[in-house]
N, CA, C and O of each residue as an XYZ file, in Angstrom:
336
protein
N      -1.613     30.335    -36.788
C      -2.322     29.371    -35.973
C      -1.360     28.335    -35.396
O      -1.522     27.964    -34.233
N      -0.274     27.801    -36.214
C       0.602     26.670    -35.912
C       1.482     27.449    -34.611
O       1.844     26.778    -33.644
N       1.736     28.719    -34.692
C       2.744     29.713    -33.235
C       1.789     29.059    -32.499
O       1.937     27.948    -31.989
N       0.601     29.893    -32.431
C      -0.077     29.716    -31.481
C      -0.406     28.370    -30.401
O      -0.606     28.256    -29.192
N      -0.348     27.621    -31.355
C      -0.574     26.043    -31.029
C       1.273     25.603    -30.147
O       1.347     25.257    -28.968
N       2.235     25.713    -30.868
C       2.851     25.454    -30.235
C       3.244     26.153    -29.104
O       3.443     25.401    -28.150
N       3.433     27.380    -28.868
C       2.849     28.245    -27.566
C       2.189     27.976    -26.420
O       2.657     27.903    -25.283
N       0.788     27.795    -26.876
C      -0.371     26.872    -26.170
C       0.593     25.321    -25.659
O       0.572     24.816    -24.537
N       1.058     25.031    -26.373
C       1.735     23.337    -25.668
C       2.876     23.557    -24.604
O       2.883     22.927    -23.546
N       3.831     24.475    -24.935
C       4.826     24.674    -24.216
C       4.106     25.274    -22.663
O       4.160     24.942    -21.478
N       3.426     26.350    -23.487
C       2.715     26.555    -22.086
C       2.019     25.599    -20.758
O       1.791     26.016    -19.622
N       1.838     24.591    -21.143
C       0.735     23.833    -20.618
C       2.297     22.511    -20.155
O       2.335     21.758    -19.182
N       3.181     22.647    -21.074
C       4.072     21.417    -20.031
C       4.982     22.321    -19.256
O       5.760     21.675    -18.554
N       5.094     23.366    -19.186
C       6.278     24.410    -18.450
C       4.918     24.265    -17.136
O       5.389     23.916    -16.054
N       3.828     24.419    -17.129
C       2.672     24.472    -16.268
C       2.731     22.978    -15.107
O       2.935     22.894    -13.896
N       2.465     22.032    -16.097
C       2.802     20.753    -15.645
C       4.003     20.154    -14.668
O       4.090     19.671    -13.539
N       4.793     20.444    -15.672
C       6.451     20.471    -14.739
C       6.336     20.605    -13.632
O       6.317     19.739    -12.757
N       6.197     22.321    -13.498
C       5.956     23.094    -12.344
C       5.521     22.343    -11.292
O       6.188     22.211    -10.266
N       4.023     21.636    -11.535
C       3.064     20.874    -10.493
C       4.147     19.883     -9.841
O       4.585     19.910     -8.691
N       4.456     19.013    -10.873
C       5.098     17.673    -10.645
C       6.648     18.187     -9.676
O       7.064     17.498     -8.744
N       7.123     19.094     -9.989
C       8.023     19.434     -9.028
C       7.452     20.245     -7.456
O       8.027     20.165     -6.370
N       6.721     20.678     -7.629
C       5.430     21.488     -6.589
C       5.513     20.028     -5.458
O       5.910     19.841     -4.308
N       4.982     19.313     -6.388
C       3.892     17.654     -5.908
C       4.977     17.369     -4.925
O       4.837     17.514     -3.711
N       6.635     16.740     -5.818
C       7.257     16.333     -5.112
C       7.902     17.104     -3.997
O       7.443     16.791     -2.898
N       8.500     17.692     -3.980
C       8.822     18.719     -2.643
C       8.085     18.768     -1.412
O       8.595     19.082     -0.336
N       6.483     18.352     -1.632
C       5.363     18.674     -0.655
C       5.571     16.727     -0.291
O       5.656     16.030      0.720
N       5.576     16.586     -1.219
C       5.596     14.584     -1.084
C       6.913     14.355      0.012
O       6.818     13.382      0.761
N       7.948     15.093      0.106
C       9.004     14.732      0.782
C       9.364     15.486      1.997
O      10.488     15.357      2.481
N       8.225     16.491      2.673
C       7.803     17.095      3.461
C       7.307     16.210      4.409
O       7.703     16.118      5.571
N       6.207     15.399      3.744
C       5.284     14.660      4.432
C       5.961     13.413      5.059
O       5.609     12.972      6.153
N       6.799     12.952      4.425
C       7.503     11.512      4.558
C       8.480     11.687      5.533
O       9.224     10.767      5.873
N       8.537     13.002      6.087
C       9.676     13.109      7.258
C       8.934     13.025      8.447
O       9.515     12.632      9.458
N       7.191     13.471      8.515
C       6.626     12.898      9.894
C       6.387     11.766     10.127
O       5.663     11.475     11.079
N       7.083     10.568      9.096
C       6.241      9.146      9.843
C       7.270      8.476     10.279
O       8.387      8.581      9.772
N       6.963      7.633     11.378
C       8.137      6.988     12.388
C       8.335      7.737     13.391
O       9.129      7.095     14.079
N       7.962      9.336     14.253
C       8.470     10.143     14.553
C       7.656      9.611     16.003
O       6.431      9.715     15.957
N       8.237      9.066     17.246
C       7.472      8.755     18.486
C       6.299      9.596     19.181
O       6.273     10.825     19.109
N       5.518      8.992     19.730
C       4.989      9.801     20.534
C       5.589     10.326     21.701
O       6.190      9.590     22.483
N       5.423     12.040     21.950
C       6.340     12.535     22.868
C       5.671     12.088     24.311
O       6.368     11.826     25.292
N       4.308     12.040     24.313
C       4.184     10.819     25.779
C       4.480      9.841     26.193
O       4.847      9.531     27.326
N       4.305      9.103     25.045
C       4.850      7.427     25.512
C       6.659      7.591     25.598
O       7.375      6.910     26.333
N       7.063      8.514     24.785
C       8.630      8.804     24.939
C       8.922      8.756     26.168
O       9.528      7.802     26.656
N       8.411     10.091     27.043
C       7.897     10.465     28.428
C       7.920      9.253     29.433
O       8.816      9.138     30.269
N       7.052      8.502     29.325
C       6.687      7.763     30.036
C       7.887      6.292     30.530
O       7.816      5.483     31.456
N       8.711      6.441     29.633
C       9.153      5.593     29.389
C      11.119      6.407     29.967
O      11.872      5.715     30.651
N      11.437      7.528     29.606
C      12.135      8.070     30.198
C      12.227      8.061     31.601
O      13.256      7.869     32.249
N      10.726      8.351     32.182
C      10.500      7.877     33.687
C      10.549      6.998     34.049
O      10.243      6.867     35.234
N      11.034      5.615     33.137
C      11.529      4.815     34.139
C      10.080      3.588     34.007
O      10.226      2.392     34.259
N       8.753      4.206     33.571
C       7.894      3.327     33.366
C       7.465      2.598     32.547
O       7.706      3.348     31.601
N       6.976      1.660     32.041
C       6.400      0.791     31.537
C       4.906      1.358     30.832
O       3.997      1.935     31.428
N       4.972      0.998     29.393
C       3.843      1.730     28.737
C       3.164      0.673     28.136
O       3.749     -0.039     27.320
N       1.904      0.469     28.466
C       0.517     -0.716     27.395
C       0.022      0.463     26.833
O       0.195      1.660     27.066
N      -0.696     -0.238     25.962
C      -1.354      0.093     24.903
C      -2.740     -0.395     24.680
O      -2.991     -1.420     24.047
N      -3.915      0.628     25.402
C      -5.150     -0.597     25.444
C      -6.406     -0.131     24.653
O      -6.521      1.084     24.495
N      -7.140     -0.762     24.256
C      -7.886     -0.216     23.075
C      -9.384     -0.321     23.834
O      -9.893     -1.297     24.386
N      -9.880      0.987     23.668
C     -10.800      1.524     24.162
C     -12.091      1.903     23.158
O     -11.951      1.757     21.944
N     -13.414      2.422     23.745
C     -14.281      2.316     22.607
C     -14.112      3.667     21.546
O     -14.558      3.700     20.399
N     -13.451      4.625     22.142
C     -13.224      5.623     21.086
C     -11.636      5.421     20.526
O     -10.961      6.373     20.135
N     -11.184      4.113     20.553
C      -9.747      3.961     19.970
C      -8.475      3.128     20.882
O      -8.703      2.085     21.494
N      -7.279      3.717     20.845
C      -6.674      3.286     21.631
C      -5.713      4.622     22.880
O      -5.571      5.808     22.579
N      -5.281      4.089     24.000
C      -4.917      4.885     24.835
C      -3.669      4.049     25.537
O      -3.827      2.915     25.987
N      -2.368      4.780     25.572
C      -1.265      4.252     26.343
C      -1.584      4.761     28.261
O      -1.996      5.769     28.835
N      -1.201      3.669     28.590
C      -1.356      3.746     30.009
C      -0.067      3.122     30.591
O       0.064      1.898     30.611
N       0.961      4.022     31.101
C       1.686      4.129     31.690
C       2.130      3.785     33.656
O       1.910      4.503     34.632
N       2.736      2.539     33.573
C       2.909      1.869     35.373
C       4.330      2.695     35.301
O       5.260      2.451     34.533
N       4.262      3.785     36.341
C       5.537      3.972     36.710
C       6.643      2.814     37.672
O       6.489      1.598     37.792
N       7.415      3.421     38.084
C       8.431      2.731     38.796
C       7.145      2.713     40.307
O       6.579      1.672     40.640
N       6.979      3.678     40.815
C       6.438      3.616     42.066
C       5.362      2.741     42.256
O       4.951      2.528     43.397
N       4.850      2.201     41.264
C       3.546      1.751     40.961
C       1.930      2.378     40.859
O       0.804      1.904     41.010
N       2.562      3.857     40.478
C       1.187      4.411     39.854
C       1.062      4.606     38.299
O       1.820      4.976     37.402
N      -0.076      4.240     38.379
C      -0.850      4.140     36.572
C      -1.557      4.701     36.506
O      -2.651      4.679     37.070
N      -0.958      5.644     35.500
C      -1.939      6.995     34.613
C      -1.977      6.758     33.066
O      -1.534      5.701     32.616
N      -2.494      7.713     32.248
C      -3.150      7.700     31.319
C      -1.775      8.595     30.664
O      -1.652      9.800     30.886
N      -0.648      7.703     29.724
C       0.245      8.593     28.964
C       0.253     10.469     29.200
O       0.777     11.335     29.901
N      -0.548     10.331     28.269
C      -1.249     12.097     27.947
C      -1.111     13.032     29.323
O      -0.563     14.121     29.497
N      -1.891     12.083     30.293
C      -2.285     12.854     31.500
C      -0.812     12.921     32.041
O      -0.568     14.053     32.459
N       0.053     12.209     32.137
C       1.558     12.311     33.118
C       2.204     13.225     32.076
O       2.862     14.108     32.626
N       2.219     13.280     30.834
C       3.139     13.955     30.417
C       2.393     15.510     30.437
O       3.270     16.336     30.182
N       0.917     16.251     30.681
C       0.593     17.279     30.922
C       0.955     17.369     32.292
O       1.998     17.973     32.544
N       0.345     16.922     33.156
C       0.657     16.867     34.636
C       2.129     17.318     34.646
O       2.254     18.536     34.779
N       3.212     16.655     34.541
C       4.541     16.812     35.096
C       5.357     17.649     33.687
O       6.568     17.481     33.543
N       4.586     18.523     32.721
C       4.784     19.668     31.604
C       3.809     20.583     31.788
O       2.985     20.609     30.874
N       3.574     21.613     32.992
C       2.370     22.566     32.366
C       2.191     23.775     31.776
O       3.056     24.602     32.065
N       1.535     24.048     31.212
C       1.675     24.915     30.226
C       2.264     26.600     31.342
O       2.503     27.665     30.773
């Protein structure tokens, strides 16, 4: 009964370990997407324009004044002048 028991324990922290090394690896995966720009407002701003930031009722939306003086919607200039 006492094998068994210690068996049963080893088993269960060799199990554990495992997770906690699992956990971290996935933990330091995640921590490399934050800080990472938005590739529109990047965009927008490569062109030479000027980017606000205006908060709307479903959130917020960058709106982009180019040099020429047209203002679009981030998203929309960087699909527009990238199409699939």
């Amino acid at each position: 009964m006492n094998e068994k028991l210690v068996l049963g324990m080893t088993a269960v922290v060799i199990i554990l370990t495992a997770c906690e090394s699992l956990s971290n690896k996935m933990a330091g995966r995640s921590s490399h997407n934050i800080g990472m720009a938005n590739p529109a407002s990047q965009y927008c701003i490569s062109q030479g324009g000027q980017l606000k930031i205006e908060k709307t009722k479903d959130g917020e939306q960058g709106i982009c004044t180019l040099k020429n003086g047209e203002v679009i919607e981030e998203w929309a200039l960087f699909h527009r002048d990238h199409p699939k």
